[in-house]
N, C-alpha and C positions, 0 to 999 in steps of 0.2 A: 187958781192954777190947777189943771189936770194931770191926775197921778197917773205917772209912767208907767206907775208899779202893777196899777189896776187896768191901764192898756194893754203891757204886756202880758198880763194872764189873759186877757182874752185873745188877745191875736195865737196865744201859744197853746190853747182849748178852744180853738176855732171849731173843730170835728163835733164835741162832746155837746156843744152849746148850738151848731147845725142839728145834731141827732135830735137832741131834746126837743126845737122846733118841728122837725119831721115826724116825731112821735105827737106831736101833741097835733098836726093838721092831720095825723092820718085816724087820730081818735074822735073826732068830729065831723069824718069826711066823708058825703056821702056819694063821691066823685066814684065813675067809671074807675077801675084799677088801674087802664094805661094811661089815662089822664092822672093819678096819684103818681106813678112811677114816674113821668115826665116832669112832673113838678119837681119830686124828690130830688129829682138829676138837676135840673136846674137849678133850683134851690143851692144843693149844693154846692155849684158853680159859683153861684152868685156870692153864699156865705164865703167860701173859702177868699176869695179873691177880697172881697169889704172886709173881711177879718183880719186875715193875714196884714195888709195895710192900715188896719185901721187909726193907724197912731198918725200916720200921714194926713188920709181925710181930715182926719181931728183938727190934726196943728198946721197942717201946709195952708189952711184957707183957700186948697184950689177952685173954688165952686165951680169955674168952667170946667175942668175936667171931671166935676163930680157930676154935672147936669149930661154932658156930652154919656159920661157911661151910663149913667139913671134910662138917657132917653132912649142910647143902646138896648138895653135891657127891656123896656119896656115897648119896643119894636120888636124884639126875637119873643117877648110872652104873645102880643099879637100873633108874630109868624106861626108860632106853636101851637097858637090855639087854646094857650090856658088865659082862664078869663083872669080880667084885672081886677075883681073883686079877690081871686084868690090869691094875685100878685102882692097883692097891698096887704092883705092879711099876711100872709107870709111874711113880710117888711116888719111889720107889728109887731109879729110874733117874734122874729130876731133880734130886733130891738129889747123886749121885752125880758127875751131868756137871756140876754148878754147882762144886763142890767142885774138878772137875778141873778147871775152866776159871778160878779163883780162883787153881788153884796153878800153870796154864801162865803166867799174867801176872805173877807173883811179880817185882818188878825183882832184887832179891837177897836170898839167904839170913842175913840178919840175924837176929840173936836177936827183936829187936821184930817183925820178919815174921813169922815163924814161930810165936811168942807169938799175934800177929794171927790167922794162918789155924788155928791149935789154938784158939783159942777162936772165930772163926768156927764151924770143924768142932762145936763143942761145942755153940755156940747152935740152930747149922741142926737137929742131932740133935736134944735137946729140940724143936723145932719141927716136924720132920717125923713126929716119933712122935707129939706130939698129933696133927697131921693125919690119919697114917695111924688112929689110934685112932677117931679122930670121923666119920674115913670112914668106916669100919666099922660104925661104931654107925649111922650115918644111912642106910646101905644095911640093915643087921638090920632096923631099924625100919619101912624100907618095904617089905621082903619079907613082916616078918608082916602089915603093913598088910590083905590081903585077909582071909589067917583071920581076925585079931581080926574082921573085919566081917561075918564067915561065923558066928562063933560068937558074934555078939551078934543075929544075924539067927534064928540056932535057937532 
């Protein structure tokens, strides 16, 4: 079973656990400044909205609307222009800092805690590998988007 307790503090440090992600691609990054700035923004968009529900994704099992927003998502990084290697890092990373920030508020290492945050970790995984997968697919799809239209145009 997945602790509410540890959903709700992240949906309710959605902001501090985005920054920490944005600080940490922009310490590694050796991107154009508008292309970091565009990220950030998005990014942020992206965090806010998967955090703020993230207790839904978790427990509703919608996969269709979670694939539908992924492949969203990863048709507007297409349109923007930020590549999908930094898309998917970004995913990574917020996965990663959410996780961290689950386990710095831990009150104590109790077995029901721990149970808790191993199946957090468990759920978030499934969750962010759809993501990341649906991103993928939604950026493929708008990349061939032009040929297809070039080769139905010959």
């Amino acid at each position: 079973m997945i602790s509410g307790k540890l959903v709700h503090l992240i949906e309710t440090n959605g902001d501090l656990i985005i920054d920490r992600v944005v600080a940490q691609i922009r310490s590694g990054d050796s991107a154009p400044a508008d292309t970091r700035t565009l990220l950030d923004r998005e990014l942020r968009e992206l965090g806010q909205d998967l955090l703020l529900h993230l207790g839904h994704w978790l427990t509703a099992r919608d996969e269709q609307g979670l694939q539908h927003r992924a492949e969203g998502i990863g048709t507007m990084c297409f349109e923007r222009e930020i590549a999908l290697h930094r898309a998917v890092r970004a995913l990574c990373l917020l996965r990663e800092k959410m996780l961290d920030f689950a386990e710095e508020h831990m009150v104590s290492y109790s077995s029901a805690e721990l149970y808790s945050e191993e199946q957090l970790d468990r759920r978030m995984g499934h969750f962010f590998d759809l993501l990341t997968i649906h991103l993928v697919l939604g950026y493929e799809r708008a990349l061939r988007r032009p040929v297809e239209k070039h080769l139905v145009a010959h």
